[in-house]
C-alpha positions as CSV (number, residue, x, y, z in Angstrom):
1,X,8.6,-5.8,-4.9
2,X,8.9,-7.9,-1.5
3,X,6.0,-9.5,0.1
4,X,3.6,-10.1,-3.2
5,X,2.5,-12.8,-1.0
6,X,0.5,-10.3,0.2
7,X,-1.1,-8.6,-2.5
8,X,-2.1,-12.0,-3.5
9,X,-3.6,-12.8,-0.3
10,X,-5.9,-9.8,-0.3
11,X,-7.3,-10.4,-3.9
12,X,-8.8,-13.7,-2.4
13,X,-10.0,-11.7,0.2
14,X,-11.1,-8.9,-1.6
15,X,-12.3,-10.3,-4.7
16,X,-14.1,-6.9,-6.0
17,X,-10.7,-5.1,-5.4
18,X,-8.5,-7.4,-7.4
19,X,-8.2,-5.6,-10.4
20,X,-7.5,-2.9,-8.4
21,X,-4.7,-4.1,-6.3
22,X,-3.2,-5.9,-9.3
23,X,-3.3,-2.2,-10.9
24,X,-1.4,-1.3,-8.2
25,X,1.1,-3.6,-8.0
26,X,2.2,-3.4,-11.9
27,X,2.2,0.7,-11.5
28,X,5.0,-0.2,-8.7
29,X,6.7,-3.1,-10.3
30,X,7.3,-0.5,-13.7
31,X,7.6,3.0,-11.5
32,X,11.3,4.0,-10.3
33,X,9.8,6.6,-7.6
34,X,12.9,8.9,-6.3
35,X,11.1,10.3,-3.9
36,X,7.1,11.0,-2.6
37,X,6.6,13.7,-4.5
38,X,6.9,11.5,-7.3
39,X,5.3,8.7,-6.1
40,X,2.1,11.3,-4.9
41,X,1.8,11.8,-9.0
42,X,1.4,8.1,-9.7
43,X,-0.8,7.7,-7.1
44,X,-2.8,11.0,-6.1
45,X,-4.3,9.1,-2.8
46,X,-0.9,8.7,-1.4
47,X,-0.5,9.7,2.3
48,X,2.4,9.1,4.6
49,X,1.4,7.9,8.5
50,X,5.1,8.0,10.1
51,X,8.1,5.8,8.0
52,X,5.0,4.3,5.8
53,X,2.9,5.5,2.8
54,X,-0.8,4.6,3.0
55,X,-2.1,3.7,-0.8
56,X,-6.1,4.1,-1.3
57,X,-7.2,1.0,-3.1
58,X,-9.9,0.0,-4.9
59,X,-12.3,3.1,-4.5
60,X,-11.4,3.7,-1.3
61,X,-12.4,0.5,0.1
62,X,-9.0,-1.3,0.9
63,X,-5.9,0.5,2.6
64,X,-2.5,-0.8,1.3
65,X,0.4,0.2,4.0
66,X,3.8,-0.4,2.5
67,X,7.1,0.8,3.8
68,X,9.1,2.2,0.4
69,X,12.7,2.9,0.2
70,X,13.1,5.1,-2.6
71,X,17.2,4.6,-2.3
72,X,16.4,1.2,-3.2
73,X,13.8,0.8,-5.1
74,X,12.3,-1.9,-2.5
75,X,8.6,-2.0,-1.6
76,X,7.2,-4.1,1.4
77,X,3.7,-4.2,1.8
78,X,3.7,-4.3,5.3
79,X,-0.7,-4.5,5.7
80,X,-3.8,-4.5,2.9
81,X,-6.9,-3.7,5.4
82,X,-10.5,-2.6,4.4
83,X,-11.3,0.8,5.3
84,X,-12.8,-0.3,8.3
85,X,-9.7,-2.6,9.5
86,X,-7.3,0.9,8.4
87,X,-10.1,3.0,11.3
88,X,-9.9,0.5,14.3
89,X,-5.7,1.7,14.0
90,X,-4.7,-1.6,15.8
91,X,-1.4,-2.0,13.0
92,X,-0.4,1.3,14.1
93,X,-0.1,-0.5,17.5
94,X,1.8,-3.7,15.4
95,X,4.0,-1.2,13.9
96,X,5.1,0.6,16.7
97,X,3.3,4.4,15.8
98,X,1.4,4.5,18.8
């Protein structure tokens, strides 16, 4: 996992999602994903927006965006954003989607 840094930053943020984002990052520090399909049944709110997968966190109140290389095994958690951060769109702009 690259860019923990992050996770951790977001349960200071987010204290009422921390559980949930720790959750998330042990389920991807033990999973060896080959592909989306199989990362979709570890984590059924799984979509993919261009190269990146969009994780729903915490109840759907945080938006994890992490780019995942399956040949790899390598995870970087590119953005955590509240729902409302995810809608404005603007790291679309950052990550060159728009």
């Amino acid at each position: 996992m690259i860019t923990h840094s992050r996770i951790l930053a977001a349960q200071r943020r987010s204290p009422r999602s921390a559980a949930a984002l720790d959750y998330w990052y042990r389920l991807m520090r033990r999973g060896r994903y080959k592909n989306f399909a199989e990362l979709r049944t570890a984590f059924g709110s799984v979509d993919k927006v261009g190269p990146l997968l969009v994780f729903n966190v915490g109840g759907n109140s945080l938006r994890l965006v992490a780019a995942v290389h399956f040949n790899t095994g390598k995870v970087f958690v590119r953005h955590v954003l509240t729902h409302a951060e995810y809608s404005t769109g603007l790291w679309k702009r950052k990550e060159g989607l728009q």
